[in-house]
C-alpha positions as CSV (number, residue, x, y, z in Angstrom):
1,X,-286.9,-158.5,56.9
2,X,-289.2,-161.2,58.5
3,X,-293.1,-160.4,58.5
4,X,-294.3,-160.0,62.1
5,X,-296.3,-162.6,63.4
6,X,-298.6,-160.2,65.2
7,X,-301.6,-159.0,63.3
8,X,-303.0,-156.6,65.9
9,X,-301.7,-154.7,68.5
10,X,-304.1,-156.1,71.1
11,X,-302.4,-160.0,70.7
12,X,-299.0,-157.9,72.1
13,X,-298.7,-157.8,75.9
14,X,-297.3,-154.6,77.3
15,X,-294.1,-155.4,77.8
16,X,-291.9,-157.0,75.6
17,X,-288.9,-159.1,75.7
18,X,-286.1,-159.4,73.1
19,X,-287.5,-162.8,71.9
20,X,-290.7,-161.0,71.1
21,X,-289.3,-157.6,69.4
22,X,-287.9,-160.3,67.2
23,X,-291.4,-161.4,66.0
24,X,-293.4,-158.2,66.6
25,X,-290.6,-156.1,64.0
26,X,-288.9,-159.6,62.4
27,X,-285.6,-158.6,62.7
28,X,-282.6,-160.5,64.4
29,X,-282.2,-161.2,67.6
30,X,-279.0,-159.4,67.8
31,X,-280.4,-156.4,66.5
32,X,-283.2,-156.3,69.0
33,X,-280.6,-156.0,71.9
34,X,-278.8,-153.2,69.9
35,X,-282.5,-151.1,69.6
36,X,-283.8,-152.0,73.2
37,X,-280.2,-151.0,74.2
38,X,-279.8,-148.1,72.7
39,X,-283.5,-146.7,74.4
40,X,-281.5,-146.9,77.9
């Protein structure tokens, strides 16, 4: 697993695309359209 290149919650916006799930959790791309899938 990648290291998250967010070291506070306050440099993360509100919402959040796949590209930055990817850095917030550092996990694939692919699996961050599986997770935000999944909370449909």
């Amino acid at each position: 697993m990648k290291e998250s290149v967010y070291k506070d919650y306050e440099e993360r916006s509100l919402f959040l695309n796949a590209e930055t799930v990817v850095k917030v959790l550092g996990i694939a791309l692919s699996t961050a359209y599986e997770l935000m899938d999944e909370a449909r």
